[in-house]
C-alpha positions as CSV (number, residue, x, y, z in Angstrom):
1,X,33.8,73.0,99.5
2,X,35.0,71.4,103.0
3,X,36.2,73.3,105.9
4,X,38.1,71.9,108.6
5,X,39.1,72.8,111.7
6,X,42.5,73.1,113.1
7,X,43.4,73.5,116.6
8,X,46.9,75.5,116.2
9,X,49.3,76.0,113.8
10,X,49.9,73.5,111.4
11,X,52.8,73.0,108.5
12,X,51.3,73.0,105.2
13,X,54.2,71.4,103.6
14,X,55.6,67.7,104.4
15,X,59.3,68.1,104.6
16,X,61.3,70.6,106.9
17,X,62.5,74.0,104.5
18,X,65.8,73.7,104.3
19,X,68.2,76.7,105.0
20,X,69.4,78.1,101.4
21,X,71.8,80.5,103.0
22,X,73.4,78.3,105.4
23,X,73.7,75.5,102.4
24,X,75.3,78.6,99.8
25,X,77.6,79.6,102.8
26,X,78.9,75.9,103.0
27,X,79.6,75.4,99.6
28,X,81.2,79.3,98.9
29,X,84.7,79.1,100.1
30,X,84.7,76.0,97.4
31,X,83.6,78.0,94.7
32,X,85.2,81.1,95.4
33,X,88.9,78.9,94.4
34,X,87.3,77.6,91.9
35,X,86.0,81.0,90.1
36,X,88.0,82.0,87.4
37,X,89.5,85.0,88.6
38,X,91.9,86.9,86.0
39,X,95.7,87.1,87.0
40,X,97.7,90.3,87.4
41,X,99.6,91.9,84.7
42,X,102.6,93.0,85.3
43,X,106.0,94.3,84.3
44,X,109.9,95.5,84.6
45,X,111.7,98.4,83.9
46,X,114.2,97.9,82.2
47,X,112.9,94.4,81.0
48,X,113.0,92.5,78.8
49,X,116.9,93.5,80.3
50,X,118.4,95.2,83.1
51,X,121.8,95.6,84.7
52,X,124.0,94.2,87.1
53,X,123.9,96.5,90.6
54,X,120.8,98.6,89.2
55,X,117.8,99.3,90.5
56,X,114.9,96.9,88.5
57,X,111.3,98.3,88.9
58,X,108.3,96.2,89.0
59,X,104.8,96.6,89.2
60,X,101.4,94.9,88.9
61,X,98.1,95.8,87.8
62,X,95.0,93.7,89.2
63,X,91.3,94.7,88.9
64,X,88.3,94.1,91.4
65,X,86.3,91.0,89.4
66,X,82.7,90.4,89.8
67,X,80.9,86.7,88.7
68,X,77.3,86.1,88.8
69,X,76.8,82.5,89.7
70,X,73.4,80.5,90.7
71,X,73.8,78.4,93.3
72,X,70.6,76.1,94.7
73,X,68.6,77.9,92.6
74,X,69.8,81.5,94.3
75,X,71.3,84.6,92.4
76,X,74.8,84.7,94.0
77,X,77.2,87.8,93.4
78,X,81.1,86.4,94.4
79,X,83.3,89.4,94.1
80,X,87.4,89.3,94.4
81,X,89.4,92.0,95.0
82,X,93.4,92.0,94.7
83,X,94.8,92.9,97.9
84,X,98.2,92.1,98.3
85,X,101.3,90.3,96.0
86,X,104.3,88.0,96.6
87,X,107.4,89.1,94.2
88,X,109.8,86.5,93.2
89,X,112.5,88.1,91.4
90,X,113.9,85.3,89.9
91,X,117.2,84.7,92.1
92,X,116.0,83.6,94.8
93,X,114.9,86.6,96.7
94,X,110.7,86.6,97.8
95,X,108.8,89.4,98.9
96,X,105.6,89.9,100.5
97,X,102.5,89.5,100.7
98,X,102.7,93.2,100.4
99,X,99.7,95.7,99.5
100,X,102.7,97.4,97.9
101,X,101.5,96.9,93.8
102,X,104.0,99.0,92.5
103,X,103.6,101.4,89.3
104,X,105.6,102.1,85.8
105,X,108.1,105.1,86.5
106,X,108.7,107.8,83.4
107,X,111.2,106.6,80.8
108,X,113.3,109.5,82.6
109,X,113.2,107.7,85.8
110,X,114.0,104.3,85.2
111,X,117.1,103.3,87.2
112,X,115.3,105.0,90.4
113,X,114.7,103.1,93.5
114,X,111.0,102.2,94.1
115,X,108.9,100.3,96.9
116,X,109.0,97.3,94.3
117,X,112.4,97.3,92.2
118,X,115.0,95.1,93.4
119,X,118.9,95.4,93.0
120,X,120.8,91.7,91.2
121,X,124.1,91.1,91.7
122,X,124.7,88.4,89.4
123,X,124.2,88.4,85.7
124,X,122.2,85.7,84.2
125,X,118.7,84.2,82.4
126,X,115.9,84.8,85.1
127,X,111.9,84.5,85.4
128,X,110.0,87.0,87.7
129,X,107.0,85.4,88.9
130,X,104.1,87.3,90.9
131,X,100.9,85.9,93.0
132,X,98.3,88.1,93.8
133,X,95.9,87.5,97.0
134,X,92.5,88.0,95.8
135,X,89.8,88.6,99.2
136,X,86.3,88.2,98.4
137,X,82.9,88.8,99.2
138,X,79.8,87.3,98.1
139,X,75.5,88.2,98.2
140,X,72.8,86.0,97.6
141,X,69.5,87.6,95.8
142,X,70.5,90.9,96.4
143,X,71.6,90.7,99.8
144,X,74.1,91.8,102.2
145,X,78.2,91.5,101.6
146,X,79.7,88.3,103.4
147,X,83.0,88.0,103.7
148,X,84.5,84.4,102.2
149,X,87.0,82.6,104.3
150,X,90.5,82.4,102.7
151,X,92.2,84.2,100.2
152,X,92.3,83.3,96.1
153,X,95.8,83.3,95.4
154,X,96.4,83.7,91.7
155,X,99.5,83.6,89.7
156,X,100.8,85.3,87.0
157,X,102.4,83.9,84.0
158,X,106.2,84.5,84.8
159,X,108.2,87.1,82.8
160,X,111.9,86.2,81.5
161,X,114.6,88.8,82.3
162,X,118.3,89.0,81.8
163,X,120.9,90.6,84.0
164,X,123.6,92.2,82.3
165,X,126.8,93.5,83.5
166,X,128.3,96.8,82.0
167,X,131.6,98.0,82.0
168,X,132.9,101.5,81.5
169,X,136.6,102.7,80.0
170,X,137.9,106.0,79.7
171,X,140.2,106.6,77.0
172,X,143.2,109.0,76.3
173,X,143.3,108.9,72.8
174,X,142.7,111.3,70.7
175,X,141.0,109.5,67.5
176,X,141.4,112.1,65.0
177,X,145.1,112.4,66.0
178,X,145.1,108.3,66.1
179,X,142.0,106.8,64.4
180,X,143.6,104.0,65.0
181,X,143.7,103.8,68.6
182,X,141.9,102.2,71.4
183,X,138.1,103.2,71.6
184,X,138.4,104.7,68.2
């Protein structure tokens, strides 16, 4: 064995370490739009169908997702949560981002106005669509939560709906008297 002297501190290895973390926190915004976050569901009440003037719920149910990724050999966590949604109703009316999701009322309360129903005056064949604004977070090995720049912005696959219009008669016939008669 050979010992040798040294006169301070030396690098053992050739080449400058390189900074994983820095390197993973350049290339995470990237991967965060390209991680295959799962849409929102989401529905109508009424729907498929609703009416002219009434009030049409909507609502949307998004989870919290969590994907396990390596990135430069490091254990990376990247998690997305939903936390707000753009609305299009379908004729021409947008709303949000909101935080507002929205939830299914009783069948004894549809027809009630809600933080998400919208009122259409004009009858027709529409498609609802929804986007929901995903934040997320990411670790590496374990670590702390980091915040990722930008927002994942995921839509939905659009919902058909048709707007009805109803129209209500009152009648003075008697139809046992007339069964013949109009409304009979």
């Amino acid at each position: 064995m050979e010992w040798f002297y040294f006169s301070g501190p030396e690098c053992v290895y050739g080449e400058k370490p390189r900074d994983l973390l820095a390197e993973i926190a350049g290339q995470i915004a990237r991967e965060f739009q390209r991680t295959p976050i799962a849409a929102a569901e989401f529905g109508s009440q009424p729907g498929p169908h609703t009416l002219r003037g009434k009030e049409t719920n909507v609502w949307a149910n998004a989870s919290t997702q969590t994907f396990n990724l390596t990135m430069i050999g490091q254990k990376v966590t990247i998690t997305a949560t939903p936390v707000a949604y753009t609305w299009n109703y379908g004729d021409g009316t947008i709303w949000g981002p909101t935080a507002i999701h929205g939830a299914p009322l009783n069948k004894d309360r549809i027809g009630e106005q809600t933080q998400t129903s919208h009122v259409y005056t004009e009858t027709g064949r529409l498609t609802i669509g929804l986007i929901t604004h995903f934040n997320g977070t990411y670790t590496v090995n374990g670590g702390p939560e980091l915040p990722i720049p930008g927002q994942g912005n995921i839509p939905s696959a659009s919902q058909p709906l048709t707007v009805w219009r109803a129209e209500t008669n009152l009648y003075a016939d008697d139809c046992i008297v007339n069964p013949n008669g109009i409304g009979c």
